[in-house]
Every structure is written in C-alpha cells, then in structure tokens.
C-alpha positions in Angstrom: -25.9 -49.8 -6.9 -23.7 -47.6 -8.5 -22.0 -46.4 -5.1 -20.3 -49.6 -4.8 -18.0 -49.4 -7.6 -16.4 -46.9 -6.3 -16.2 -47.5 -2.6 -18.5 -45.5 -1.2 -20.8 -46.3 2.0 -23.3 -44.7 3.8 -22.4 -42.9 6.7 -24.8 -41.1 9.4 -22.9 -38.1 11.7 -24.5 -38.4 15.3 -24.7 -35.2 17.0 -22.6 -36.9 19.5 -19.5 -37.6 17.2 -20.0 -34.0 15.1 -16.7 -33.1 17.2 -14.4 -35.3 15.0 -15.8 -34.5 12.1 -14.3 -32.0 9.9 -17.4 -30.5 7.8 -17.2 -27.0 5.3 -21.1 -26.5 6.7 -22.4 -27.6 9.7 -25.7 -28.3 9.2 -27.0 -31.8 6.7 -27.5 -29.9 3.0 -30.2 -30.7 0.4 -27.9 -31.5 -2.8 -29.0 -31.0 -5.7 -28.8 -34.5 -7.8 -27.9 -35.5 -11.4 -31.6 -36.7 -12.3 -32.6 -33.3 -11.1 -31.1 -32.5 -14.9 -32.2 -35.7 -17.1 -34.2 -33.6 -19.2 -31.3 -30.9 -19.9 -27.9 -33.6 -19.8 -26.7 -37.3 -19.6 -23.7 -38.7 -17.5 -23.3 -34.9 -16.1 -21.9 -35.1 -12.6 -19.1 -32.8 -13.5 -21.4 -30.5 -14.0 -23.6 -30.9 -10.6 -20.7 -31.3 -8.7 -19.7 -27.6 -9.4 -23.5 -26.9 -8.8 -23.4 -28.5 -5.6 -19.9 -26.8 -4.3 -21.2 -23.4 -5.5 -24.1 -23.8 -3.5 -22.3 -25.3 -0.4 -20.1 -22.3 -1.1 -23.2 -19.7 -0.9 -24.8 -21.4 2.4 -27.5 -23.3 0.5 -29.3 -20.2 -0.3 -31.3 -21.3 -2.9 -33.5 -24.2 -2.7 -31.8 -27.3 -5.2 -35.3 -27.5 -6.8 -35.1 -23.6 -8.2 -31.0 -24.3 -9.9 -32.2 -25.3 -13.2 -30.8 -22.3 -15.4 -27.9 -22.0 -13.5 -27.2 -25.7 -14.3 -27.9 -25.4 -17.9 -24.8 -22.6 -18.1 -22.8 -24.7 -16.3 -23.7 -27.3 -18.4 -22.6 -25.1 -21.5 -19.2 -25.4 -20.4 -18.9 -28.6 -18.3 -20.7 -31.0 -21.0 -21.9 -34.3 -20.7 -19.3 -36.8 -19.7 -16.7 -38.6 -19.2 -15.3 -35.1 -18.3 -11.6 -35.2 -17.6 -10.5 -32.3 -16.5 -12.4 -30.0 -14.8 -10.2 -26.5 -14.2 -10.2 -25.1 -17.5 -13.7 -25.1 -18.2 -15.0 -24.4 -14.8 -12.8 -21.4 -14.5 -14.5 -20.6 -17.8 -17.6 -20.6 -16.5 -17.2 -19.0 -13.3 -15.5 -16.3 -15.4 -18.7 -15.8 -17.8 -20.9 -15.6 -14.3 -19.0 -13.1 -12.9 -18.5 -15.1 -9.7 -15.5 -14.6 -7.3 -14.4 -18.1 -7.1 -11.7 -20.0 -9.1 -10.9 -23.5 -9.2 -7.3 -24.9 -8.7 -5.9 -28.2 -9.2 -4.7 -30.4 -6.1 -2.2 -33.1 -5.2 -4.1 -36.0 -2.9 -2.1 -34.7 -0.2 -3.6 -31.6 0.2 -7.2 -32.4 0.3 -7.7 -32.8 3.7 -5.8 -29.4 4.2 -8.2 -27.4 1.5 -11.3 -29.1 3.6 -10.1 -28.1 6.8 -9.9 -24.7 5.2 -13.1 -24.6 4.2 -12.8 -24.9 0.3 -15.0 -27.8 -1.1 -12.7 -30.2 -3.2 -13.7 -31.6 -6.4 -12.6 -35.5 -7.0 -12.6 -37.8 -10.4 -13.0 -41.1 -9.1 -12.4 -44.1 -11.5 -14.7 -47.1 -10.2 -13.3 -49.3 -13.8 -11.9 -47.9 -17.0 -15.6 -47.3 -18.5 -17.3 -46.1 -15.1 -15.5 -42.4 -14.0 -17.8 -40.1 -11.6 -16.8 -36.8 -10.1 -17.9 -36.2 -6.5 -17.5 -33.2 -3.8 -15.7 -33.9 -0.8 -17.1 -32.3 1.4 -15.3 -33.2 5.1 -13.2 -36.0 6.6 -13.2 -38.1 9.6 -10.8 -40.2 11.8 -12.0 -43.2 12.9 -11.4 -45.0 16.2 -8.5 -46.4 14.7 -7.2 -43.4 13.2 -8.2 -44.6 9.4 -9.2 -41.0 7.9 -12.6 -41.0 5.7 -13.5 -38.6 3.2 -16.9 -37.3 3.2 -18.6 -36.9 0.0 -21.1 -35.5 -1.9 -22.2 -38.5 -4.5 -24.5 -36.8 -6.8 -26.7 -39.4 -6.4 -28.5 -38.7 -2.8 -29.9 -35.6 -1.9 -29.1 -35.6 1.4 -26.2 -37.0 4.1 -23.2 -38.1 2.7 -21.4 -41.0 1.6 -17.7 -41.8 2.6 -14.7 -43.2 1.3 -11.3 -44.4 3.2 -8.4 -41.7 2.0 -6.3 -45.1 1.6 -8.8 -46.0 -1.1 -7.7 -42.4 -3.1 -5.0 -45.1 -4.6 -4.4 -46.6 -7.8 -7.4 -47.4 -9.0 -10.1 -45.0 -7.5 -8.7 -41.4 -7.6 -7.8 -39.7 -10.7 -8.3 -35.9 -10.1 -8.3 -33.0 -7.6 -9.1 -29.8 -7.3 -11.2 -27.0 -5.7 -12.9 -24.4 -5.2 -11.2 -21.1 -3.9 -12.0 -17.6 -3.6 -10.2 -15.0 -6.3 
C-alpha cells in the first residue's frame, strides 16, 4: 500500500491513553479523501489536505460527502500535483473565499508547537524522488519511551489517523511545513 512508502502506520487512540495525546479536535473526524475528487482531479492531495484542515478548522460542520464545489475552487488554485509549495496559492485561495485564515510556512521544529496550539500543519512528505504526498498533521504523541509521533491525516482513509515517528521528518521523508493560522 501506498502508506508504506512513507512511513506511516496505523494507529488506534484508546480512550484510556487520550491524555497523552495532543489532538486539534477531540472527537475521531470523517476526512474527506482524494477519490472523493477522481472525477474533478488526479494526484490532488494538496488540494484535500487544505479541504481537510479547513474543515478540521470549522469543527466538521459539513458532512465530507456535501464539499465537492468547495474542492473544485480549491482545486482552481492548488492543481493537480506534484504541488511543491503550497503557501502562495493557498493564501490565494483563501483570499478569493473571503475566509479568515492564512497559511504560513514552518521550520520542523515548530510543528509540534503550532499543534499544541491548535493550528493544523500542512506536511510534503517525499516517500522517493517520483512519490511526494502532502498530509495534515493533525496531533502528536509520546510514546512509553519518549519517541514523539506525529498524527496524520493521510488523505487516503476517512477516518482515524495514521502516524509517523518525528525522527522519521529527516532526510528523506519531510520536505515542507506549514499551517494554517487565523488572520
């Protein structure tokens, strides 16, 4: 499966454990997913990832089923990838839409502190120079031995999360940050 070429693996929260886990909502969201918009784009994650933090943003509000046209406008300015940067043209688009959000650029050091904050992050991952997906992070964990985790939003699943070590957000695997913050 795709996950694996980047990292990623499954990962359930028990209720139990929900204390160590820092998450923007606290309840499991229904994502909206890229084949959700095969008839309207191809390799478009960029695109559903700012769907998906917009809606995590906005409490879920809308069921992911009823997003179509919002996705198509998105689309208009995040196009079918590889998309390599994402700020310009989000920023553009949030603009058009009159919403009251901007999106800023991060250094891999301050992800955890925008998630703890509450801002969903944005993340180009690079699985191999042909296979490039951008993802939402969308909280972290500590493990029992103190190795943190990113929690992500993989455009692929509709619900839960996936995670990724932060060690693996080296070399290789991470190519981009930014997120989502309030004007």
């Amino acid at each position: 499966m795709r996950d694996s070429i980047y990292g990623f693996e499954s990962v359930k929260i028990p209720e139990t454990a929900r204390k160590r886990f820092h998450l923007i909502t606290g309840r499991p969201p229904e994502w909206a997913i890229m084949k959700d918009f095969d008839d309207l784009a191809r390799n478009h994650c960029c695109a559903t990832s700012l769907l998906n933090a917009l809606r995590l943003e906005e409490n879920f509000a809308a069921p992911a089923a009823s997003e179509h046209a919002r996705f198509a406008l998105i689309h208009r300015y995040l196009p079918n990838g590889p998309v390599f940067f994402m700020v310009r043209p989000a920023n553009l688009y949030l603009q058009a839409a009159k919403l009251p959000y901007r999106v800023v650029p991060l250094k891999k050091e301050e992800i955890c502190s925008a998630l703890h904050e509450g801002r969903p992050v944005f993340l180009l991952l690079c699985g191999s120079l042909f296979h490039w997906h951008w993802v939402v992070a969308a909280g972290f964990h500590d493990d029992e031995n103190g190795a943190r985790h990113l929690l992500l939003e993989d455009n692929w699943h509709r619900t839960g999360y996936e995670q990724i070590p932060f060690s693996k957000l080296a070399g290789l695997y991470f190519r981009s940050a930014c997120c989502l913050v309030v004007r």
